[in-house]
MIZASE-76477 format. One record per residue (C-alpha): residue in one letter; x, y, z. Coordinates in steps of 0.02 Angstrom, whole numbers, padded with zeros to 5 digits, always signed. Example, Ala and Ser with C-alpha at 12.3 -4.5 7.8 and 13.67 -1.06 7.14 Angstrom:
<rs>
A+00615-00225+00390/S+00684-00053+00357/
</rs>
This chain:
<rs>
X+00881-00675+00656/X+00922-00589+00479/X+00999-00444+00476/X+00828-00315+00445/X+00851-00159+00304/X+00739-00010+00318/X+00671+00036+00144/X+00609+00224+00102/X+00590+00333-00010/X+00540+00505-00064/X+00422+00421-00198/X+00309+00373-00069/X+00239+00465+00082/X+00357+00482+00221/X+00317+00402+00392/X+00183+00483+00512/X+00225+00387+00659/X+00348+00247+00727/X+00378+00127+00565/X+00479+00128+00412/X+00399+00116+00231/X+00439-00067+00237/X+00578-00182+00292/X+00678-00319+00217/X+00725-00509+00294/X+00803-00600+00198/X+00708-00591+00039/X+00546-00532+00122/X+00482-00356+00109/X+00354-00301+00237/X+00277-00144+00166/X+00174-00040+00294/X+00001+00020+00297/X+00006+00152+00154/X-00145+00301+00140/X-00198+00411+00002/X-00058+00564+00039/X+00016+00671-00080/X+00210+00615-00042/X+00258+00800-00094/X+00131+00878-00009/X+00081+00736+00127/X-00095+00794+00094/X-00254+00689+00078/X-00273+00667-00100/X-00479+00717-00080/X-00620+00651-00038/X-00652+00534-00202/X-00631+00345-00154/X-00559+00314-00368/X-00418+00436-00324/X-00387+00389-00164/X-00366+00223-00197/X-00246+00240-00358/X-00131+00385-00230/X-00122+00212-00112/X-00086+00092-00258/X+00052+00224-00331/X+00110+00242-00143/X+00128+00054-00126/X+00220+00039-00302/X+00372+00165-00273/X+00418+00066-00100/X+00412-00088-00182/X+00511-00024-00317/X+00621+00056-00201/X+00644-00114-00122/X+00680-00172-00282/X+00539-00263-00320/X+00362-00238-00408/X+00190-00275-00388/X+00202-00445-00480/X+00314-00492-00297/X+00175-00444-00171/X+00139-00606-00106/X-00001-00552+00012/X-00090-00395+00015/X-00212-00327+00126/X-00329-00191+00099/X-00429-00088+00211/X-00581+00001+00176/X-00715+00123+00281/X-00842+00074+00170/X-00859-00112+00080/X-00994-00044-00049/X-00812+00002-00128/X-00753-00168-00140/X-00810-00184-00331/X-00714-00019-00366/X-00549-00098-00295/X-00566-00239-00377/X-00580-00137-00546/X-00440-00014-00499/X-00340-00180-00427/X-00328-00249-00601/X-00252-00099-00661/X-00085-00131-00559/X-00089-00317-00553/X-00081-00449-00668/X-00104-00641-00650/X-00073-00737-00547/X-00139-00598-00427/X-00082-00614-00241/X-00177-00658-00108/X-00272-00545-00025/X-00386-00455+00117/X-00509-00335+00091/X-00566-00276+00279/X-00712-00156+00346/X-00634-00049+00444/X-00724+00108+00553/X-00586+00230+00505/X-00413+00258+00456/X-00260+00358+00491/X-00312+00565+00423/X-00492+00517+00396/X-00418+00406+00241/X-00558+00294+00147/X-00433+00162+00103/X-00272+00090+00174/X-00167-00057+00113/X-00027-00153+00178/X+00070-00309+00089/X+00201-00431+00086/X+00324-00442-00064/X+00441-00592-00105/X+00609-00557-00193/
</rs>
């Protein structure tokens, strides 16, 4: 097997459990689940789905960048959502951060997330 290297950073939320903020193989990055926290203050950024969605997005971006990458290398990303009325609102906020060709992609229903959270995502970045 390659040789794994843990990725963090103080950009991003620190862990809340038993993961890393992602993890390189080879030229892989696995980025984990990533919720709306403050990484100063790991605080829930509110109750407003539009900023807790952009905190996740911003979240996402300084691991990947700490990884050495960038949005344009997420290869697969999966979102998670409490509520799928929002799916039109990601997909707005989503084009913000990405630009074509976009990755592919998940968007799940989900009965809750991790600190009562309204949206979580996850990904898969190629170097």
């Amino acid at each position: 097997m390659a040789e794994k290297t843990i990725i963090a950073t103080d950009k991003a939320p620190a862990a809340i459990g038993t993961y890393s903020q992602a993890v390189k193989v080879g030229s892989t990055v696995y980025l984990s689940g990533q919720i709306p926290l403050d990484p100063a203050t790991m605080a829930l950024v509110g109750d407003d789905f539009e900023a807790q969605t952009v905190q996740v997005f911003e979240n996402l971006k300084a691991v990947c960048e700490a990884a050495g990458g960038s949005f344009n290398d997420i290869a697969k990303l999966n979102i998670f959502l409490t509520d799928l009325s929002n799916f039109a609102k990601v997909n707005e906020l989503m084009g913000r951060y990405f630009n074509e060709p976009y990755p592919a992609r998940a968007a799940i229903g989900v009965k809750e997330l991790p600190r009562g959270s309204q949206v979580e995502m996850d990904g898969v970045m190629e170097l």
